[in-house]
FIMI-459130 format. One line per field, with one value per residue (C-alpha): residue number from 1; residue in three letters; x negated, y, z negated. Coordinates in pm, 1 decimal. Layout:
# FIMI-459130
i <- [NUM / ...] $
aa <- [ALA / ...] $
px <- [X / ...] $
py <- [Y / ...] $
pz <- [Z / ...] $
END
This chain:
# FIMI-459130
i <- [1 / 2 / 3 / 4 / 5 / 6 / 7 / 8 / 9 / 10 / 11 / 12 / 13 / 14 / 15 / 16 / 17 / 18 / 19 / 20 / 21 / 22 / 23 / 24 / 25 / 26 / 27 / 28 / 29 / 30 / 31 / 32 / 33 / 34 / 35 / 36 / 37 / 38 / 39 / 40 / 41 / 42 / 43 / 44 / 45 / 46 / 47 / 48 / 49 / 50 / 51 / 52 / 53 / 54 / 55 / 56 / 57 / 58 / 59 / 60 / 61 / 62 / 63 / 64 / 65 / 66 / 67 / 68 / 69 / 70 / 71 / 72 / 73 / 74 / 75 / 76 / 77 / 78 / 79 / 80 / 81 / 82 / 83 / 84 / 85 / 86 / 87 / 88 / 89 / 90 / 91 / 92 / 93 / 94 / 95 / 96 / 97 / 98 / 99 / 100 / 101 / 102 / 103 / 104 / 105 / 106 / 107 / 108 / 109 / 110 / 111 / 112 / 113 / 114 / 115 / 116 / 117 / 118 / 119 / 120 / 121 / 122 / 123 / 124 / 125 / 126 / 127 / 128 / 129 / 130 / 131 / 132 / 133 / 134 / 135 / 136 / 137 / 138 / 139 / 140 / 141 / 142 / 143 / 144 / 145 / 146 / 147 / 148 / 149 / 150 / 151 / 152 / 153 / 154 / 155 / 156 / 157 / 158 / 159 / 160 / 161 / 162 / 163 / 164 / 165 / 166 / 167 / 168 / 169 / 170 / 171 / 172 / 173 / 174 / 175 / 176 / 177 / 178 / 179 / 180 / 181 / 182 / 183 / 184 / 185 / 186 / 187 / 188 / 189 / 190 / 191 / 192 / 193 / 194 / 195 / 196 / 197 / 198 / 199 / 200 / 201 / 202 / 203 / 204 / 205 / 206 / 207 / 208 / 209 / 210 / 211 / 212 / 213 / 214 / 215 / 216 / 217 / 218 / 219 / 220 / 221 / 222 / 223 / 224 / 225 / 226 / 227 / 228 / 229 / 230 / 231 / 232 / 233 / 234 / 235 / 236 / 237 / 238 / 239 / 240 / 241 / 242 / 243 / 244 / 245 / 246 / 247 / 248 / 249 / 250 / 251 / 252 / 253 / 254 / 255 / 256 / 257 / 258 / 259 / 260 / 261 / 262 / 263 / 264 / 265 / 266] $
aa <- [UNK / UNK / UNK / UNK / UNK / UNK / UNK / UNK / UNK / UNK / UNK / UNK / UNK / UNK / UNK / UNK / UNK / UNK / UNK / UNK / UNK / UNK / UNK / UNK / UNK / UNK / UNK / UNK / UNK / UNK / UNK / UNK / UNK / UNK / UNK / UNK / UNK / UNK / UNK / UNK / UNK / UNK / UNK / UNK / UNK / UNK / UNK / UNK / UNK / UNK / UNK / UNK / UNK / UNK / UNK / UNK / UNK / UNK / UNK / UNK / UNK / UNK / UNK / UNK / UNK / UNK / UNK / UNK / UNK / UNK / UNK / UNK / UNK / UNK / UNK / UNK / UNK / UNK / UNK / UNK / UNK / UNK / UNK / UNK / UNK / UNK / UNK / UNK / UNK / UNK / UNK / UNK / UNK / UNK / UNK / UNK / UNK / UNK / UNK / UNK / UNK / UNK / UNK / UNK / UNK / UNK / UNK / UNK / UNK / UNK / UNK / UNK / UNK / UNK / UNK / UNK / UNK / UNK / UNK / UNK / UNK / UNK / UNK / UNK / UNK / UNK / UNK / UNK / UNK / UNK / UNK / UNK / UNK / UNK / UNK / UNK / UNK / UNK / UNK / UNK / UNK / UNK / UNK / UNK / UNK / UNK / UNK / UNK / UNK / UNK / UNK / UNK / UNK / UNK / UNK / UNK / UNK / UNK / UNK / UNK / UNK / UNK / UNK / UNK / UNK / UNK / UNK / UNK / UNK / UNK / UNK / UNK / UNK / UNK / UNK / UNK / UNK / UNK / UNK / UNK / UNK / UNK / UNK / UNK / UNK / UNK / UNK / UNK / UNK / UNK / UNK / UNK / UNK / UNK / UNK / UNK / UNK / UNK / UNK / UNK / UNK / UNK / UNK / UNK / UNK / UNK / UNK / UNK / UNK / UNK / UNK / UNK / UNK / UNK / UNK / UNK / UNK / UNK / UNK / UNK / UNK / UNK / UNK / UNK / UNK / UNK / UNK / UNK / UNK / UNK / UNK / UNK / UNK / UNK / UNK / UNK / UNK / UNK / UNK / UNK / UNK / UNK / UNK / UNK / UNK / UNK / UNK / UNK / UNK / UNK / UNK / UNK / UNK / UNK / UNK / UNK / UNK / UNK / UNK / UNK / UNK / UNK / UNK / UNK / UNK / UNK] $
px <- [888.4 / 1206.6 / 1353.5 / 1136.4 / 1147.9 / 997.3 / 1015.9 / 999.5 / 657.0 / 810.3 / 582.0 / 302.3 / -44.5 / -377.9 / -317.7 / -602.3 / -894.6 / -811.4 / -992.1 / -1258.2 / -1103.1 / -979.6 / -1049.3 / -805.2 / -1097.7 / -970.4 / -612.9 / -316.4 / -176.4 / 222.5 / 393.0 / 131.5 / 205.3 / 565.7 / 536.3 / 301.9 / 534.3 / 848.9 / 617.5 / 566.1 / 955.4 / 1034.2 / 795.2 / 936.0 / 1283.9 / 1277.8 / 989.3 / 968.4 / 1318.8 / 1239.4 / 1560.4 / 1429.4 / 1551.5 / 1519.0 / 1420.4 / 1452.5 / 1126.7 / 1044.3 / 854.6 / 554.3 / 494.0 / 302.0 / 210.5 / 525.4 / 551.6 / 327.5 / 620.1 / 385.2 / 293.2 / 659.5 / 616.9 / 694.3 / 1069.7 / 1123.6 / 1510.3 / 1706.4 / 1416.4 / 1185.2 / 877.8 / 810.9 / 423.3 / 211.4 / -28.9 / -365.2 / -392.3 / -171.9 / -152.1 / 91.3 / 277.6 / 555.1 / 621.9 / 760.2 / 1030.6 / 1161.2 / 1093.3 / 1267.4 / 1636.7 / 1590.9 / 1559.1 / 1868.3 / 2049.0 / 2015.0 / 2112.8 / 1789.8 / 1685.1 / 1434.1 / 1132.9 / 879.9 / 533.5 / 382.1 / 209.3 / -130.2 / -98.7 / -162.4 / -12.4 / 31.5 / 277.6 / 243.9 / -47.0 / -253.9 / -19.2 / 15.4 / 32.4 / 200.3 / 508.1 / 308.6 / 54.1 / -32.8 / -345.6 / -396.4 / -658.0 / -786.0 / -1045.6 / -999.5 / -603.8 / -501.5 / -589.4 / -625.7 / -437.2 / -100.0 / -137.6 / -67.0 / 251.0 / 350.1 / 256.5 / 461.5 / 745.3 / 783.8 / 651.6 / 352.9 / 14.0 / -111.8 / -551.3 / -699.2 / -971.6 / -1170.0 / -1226.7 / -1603.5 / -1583.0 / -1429.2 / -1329.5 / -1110.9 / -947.0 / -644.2 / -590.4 / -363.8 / -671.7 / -859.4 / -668.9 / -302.3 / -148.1 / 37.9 / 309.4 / 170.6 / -79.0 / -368.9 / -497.4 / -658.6 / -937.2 / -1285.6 / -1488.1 / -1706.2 / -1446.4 / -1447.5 / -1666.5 / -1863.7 / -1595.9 / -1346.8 / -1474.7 / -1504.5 / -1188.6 / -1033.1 / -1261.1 / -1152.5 / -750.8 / -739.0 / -864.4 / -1160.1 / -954.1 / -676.0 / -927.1 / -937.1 / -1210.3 / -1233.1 / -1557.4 / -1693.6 / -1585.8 / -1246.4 / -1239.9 / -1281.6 / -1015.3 / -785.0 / -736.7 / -646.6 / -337.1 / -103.0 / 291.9 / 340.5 / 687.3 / 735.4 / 483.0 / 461.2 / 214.8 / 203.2 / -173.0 / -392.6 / -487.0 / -849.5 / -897.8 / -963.5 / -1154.4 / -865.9 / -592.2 / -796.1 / -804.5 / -476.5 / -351.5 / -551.2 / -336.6 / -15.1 / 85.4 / 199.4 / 26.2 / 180.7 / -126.0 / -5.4 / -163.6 / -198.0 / -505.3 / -314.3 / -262.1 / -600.2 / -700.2 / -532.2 / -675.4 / -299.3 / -207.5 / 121.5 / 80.6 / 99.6 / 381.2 / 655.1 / 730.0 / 893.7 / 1217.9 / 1302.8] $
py <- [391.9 / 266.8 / 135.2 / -85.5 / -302.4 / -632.4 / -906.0 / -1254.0 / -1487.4 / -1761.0 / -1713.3 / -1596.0 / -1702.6 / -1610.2 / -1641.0 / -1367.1 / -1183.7 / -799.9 / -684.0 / -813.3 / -972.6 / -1227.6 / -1586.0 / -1818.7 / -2094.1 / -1975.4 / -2133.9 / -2038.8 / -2239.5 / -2147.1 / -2307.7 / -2112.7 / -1800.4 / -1841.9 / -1854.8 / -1556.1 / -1317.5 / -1497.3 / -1397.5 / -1054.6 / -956.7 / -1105.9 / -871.9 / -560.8 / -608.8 / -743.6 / -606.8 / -291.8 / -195.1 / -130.0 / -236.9 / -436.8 / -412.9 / -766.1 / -796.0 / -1086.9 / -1246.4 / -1356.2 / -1621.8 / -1537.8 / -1200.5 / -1332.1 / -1029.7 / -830.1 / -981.4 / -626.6 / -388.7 / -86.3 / -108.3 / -31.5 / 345.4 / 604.1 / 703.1 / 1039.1 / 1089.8 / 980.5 / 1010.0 / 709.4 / 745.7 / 431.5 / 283.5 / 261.4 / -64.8 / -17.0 / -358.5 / -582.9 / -860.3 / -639.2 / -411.6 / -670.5 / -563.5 / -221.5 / -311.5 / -510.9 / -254.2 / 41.3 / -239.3 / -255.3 / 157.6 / 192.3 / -103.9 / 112.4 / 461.3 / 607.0 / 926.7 / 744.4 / 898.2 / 765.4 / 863.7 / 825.6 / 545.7 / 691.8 / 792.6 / 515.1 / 561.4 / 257.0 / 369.4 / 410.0 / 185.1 / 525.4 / 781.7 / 837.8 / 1134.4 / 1338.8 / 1534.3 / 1844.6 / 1684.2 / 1370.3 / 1227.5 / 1042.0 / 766.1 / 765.3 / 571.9 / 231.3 / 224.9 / 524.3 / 866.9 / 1194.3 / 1409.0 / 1159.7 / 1375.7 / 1730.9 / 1643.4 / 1451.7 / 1744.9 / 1973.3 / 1773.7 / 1672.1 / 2035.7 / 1837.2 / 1929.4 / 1616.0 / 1572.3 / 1331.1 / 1094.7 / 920.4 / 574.2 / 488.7 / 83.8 / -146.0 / -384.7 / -65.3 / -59.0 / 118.1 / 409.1 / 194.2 / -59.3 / 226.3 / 470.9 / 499.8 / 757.6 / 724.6 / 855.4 / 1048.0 / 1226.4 / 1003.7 / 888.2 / 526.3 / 520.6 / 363.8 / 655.2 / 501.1 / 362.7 / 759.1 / 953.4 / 1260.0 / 1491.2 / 1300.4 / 1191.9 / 1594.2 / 1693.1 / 1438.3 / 1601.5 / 1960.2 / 1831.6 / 1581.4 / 1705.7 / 1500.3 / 1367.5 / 1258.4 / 1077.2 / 696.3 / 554.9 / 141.9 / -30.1 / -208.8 / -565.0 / -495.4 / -273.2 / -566.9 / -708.9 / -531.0 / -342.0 / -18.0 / -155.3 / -158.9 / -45.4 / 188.5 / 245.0 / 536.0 / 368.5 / 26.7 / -82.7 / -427.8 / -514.6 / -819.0 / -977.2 / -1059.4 / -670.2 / -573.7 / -269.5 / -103.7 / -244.8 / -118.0 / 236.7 / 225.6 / 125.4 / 388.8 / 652.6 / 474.6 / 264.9 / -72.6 / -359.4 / -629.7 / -813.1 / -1094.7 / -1366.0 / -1234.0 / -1412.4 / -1604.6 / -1232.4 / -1121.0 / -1370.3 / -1115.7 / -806.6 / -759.8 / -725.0 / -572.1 / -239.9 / -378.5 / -598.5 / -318.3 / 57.2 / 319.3 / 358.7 / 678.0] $
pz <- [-681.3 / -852.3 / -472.0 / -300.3 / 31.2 / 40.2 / 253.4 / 159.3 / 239.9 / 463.4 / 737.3 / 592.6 / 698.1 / 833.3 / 1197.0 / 1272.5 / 1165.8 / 1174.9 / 870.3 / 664.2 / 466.7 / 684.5 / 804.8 / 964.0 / 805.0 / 427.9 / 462.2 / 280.0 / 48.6 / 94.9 / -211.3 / -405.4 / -253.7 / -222.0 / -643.7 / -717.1 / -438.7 / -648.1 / -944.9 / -835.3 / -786.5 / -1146.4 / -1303.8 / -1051.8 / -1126.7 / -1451.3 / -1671.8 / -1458.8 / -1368.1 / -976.1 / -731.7 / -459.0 / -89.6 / 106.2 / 468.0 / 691.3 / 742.1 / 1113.6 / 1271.5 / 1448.5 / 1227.1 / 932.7 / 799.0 / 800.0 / 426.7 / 354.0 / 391.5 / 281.8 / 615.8 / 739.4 / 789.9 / 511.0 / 365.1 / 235.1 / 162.6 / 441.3 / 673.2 / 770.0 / 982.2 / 1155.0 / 1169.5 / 1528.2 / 1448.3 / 1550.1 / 1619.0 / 1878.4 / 1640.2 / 1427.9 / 1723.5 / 1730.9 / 1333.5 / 1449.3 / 1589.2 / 1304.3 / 1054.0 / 1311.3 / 1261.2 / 912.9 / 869.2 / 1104.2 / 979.7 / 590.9 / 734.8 / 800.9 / 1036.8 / 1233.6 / 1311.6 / 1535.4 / 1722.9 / 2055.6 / 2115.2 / 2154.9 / 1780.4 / 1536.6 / 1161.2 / 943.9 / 722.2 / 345.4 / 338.5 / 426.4 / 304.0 / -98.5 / -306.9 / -565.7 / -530.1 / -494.0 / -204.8 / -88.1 / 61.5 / 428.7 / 439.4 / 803.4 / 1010.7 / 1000.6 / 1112.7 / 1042.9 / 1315.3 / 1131.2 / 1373.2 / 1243.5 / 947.4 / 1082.8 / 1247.7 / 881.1 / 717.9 / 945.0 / 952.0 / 558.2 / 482.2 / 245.1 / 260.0 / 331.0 / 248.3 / 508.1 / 312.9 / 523.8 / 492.9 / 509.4 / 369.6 / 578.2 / 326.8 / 176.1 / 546.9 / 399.5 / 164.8 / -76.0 / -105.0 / -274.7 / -425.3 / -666.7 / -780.3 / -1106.4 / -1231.4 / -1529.1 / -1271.0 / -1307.1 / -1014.0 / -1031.2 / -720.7 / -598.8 / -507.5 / -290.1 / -25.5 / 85.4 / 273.7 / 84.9 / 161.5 / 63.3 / -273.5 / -328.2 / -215.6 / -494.6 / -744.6 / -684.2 / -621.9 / -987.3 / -1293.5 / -1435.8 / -1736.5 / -1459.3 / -1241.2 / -1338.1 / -1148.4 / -1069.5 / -1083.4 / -798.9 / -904.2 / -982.3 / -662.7 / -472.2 / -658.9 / -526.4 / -891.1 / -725.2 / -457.7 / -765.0 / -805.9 / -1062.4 / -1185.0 / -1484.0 / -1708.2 / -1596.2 / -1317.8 / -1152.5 / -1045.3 / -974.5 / -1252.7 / -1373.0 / -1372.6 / -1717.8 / -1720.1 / -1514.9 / -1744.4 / -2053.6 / -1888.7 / -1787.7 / -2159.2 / -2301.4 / -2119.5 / -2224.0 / -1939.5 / -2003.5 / -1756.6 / -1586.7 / -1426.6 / -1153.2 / -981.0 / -598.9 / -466.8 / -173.7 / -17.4 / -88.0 / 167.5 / 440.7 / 253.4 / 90.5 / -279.7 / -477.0 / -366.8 / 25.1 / -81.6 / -119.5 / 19.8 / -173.0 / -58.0 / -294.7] $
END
């Protein structure tokens, strides 16, 4: 994750109520948020190394500040996301200009199939794992898999506050992977103990979970993550990656952190 796209918070706000996490009664303060998403590309590009890729914000689409939600980029190939929700629909279409406008293949599904982009798609260069459910439809993952020729591991997603796969779960780029177990379903919770090896497996406790601990950015050794999560920072130290914790709590208030504030673009 040394390319990422963001977009700039201009319009964001909480305009509607589409997961848990949201109420258009908890407002956003916008100078504050402006600063910790200012914050949060300082410590990217300057402390981490990552090279950001700007969109154009647009009026009316608060939450197209969370680019993980774009689709998914593999080489020159970009799979655009299908919103579950009509609040977020008009997003695509934006996203779709700014994969054509870089060179991208574009690759997109039929309507009836919703995938949310890298919000519910993350892995390891070996396999990756497809959170499902809440926005997410399984069956997305079998034509992913066939196409990127990945075996792809559908999770479900059992806890609606964990209503994407990037809310839960990170992989990192030593081959830990940083997760809440109990935001998965029984099977999925054993299909991530037989995949990771129990000294790889970095699990989050519940109060950092909700936190947002696990939606971090990990670039070589450095991760970006909400702060006031110090059990996960200690872990993460311990296996010798180096912690940039950042204010984020204006995002939390639409169920958003780092992780949902950039896409991988390589």
């Amino acid at each position: 994750m040394s390319r990422l796209l963001v977009c700039p918070p201009d319009y964001f706000a909480v305009e509607y109520e589409i997961n848990p996490w949201m109420r258009r009664a908890n407002i956003v303060d916008h100078e504050r948020a402006t600063t910790q998403w200012h914050r949060l590309m300082e410590v990217l590009e300057q402390k981490m190394g990552a090279t950001l890729e700007r969109m154009r914000p647009v009026p009316g689409l608060p939450d197209l500040v969370f680019t993980a939600n774009a689709g998914v980029v593999v080489g020159r190939k970009a799979v655009v996301s299908r919103f579950r929700y009509p609040e977020r629909q008009r997003e695509e279409a934006h996203f779709e200009q700014w994969f054509r406008a870089a060179g991208y293949e574009i690759v997109t599904f039929d309507q009836e199939f919703f995938f949310e982009g890298a919000g519910d798609l993350l892995g390891f260069p070996e396999y990756w794992f497809g959170g499902y459910r809440q926005r997410s439809e399984a069956r997305a993952f079998s034509l992913l898999s066939e196409y990127f020729s990945r075996e792809i591991l559908p999770l479900e997603l059992v806890d609606g506050r964990f209503y994407h796969l990037d809310t839960c779960l990170c992989p990192l780029s030593g081959g830990e992977l940083l997760y809440y177990p109990p935001a998965f379903d029984s099977y999925g919770q054993q299909a991530i103990l037989e995949r990771v090896n129990e000294d790889r497996r970095l699990t989050v406790p519940e109060e950092e979970a909700l936190k947002f601990a696990c939606n971090a950015v990990c670039v070589g050794t450095r991760v970006a993550l909400p702060e006031d999560c110090p059990a996960t920072m200690h872990r993460l130290q311990e296996r010798g990656y180096q912690v940039h914790p950042v204010p984020l709590d204006e995002f939390m208030k639409s169920g958003g952190s780092a992780k949902c504030l950039t896409l991988a673009l390589d």
